[in-house]
Structure formats: C-alpha cells, structure tokens
C-alpha positions as CSV (number, residue, x, y, z in Angstrom):
1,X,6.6,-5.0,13.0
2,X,4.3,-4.6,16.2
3,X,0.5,-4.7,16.0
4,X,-1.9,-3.4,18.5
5,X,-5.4,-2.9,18.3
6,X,-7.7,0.6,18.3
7,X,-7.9,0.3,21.9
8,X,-4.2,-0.3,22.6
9,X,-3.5,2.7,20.4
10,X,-5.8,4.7,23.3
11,X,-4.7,3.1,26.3
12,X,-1.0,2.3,25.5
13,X,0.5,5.9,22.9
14,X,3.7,5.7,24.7
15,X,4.7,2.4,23.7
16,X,3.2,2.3,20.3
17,X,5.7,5.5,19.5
18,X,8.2,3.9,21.1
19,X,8.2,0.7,18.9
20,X,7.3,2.8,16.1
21,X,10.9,4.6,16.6
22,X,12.3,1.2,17.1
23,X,11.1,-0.7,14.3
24,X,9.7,1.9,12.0
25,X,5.9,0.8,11.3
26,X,3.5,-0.3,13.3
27,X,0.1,-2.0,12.4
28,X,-3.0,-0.9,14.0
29,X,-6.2,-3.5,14.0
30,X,-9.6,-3.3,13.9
31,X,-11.8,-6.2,15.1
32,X,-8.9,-8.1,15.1
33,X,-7.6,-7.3,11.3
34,X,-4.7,-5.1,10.5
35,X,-6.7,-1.6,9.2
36,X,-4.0,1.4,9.2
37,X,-0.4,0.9,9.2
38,X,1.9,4.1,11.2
39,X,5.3,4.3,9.1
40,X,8.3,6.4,10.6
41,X,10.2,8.7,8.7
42,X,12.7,9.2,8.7
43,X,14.0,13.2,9.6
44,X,14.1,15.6,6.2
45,X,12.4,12.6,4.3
46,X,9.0,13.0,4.1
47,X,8.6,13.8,0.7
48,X,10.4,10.9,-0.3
49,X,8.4,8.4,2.5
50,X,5.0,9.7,1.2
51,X,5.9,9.5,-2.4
52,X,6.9,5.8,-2.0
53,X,3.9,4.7,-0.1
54,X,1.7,6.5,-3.0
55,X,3.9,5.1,-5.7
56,X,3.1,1.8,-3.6
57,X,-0.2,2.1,-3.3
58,X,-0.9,2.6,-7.2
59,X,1.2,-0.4,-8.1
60,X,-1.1,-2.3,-5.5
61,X,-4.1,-0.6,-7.1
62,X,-2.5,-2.2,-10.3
63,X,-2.4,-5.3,-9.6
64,X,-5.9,-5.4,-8.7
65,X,-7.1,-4.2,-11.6
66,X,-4.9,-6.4,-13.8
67,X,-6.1,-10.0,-11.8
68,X,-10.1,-8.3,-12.1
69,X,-9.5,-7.7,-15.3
70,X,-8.2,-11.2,-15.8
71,X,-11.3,-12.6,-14.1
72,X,-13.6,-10.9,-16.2
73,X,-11.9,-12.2,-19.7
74,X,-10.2,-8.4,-20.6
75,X,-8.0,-8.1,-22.8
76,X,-4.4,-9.4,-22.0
77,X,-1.5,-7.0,-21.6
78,X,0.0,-9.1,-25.1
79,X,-3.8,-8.1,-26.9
80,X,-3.2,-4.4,-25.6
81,X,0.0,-4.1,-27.1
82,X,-1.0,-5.8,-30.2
83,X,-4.2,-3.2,-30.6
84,X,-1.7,-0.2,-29.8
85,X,0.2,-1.4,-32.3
86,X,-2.7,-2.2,-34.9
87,X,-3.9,1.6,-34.1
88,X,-0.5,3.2,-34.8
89,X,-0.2,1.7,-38.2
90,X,-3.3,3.0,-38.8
C-alpha cells in the first residue's frame, strides 16, 4: 500500500495508477493524515468491490457505536438480549 499526498495525486497521476494496478489501493493524505483510500477492481467485479467496502464500512460504523455506547453506560449486548427476550414472553 503506497501513500501520497493531495498534491502528489495532481503532480504525479501516472504513477499513483500505476501502483494502484500494482498493489491495488492506494492511500491519499491530507495535511499529512491518510483521508481517501483508491481501491482497484478488479474487471466484471464492481458490484461485489463496492458491496464489500459498504458491508465494511457499516461493521466499522458498528463498532463505533458499540464502544460509544459502552462509554456512555448503554445497555450491554447480554442486557439487549435479555430485554428481547423479557418482551417476547410478554
């Protein structure tokens, strides 16, 4: 995985592509901290390639909810379960 900066990706296309074919993602930064990331895919898969990155992105999205929710003193996923189960016996 290559990283190059906004300006690099101005100044310097060619290569970026280039990698990008070669190593299949490439990080872009801004200010020095990774902001976009450029994925290959790969031919007659982008359907699958953007449904991963989505599917990706929610688990992330998850996760982040799950530790704030944590933080916060939420419920717990074992108190969510037992308060489905409560409600179903109801």
């Amino acid at each position: 995985m290559e990283f190059y900066s906004a300006r690099e990706l101005r100044t310097n296309t060619k290569s970026i592509w280039e990698n990008l074919a070669k190593d299949n993602d490439v990080v872009i930064t801004n200010n020095g901290k990774p902001y976009a990331l450029m994925v290959g895919i790969p031919e007659g898969r982008f359907d699958e390639t953007i449904r991963a990155l989505r599917q990706a992105k929610a688990i992330a999205a998850m996760d982040r909810m799950r530790s704030k929710a944590g933080k916060n003193g939420f419920m717990s996923d074992e108190e969510i379960d037992e308060a489905i189960r409560e409600a179903r016996k109801a």
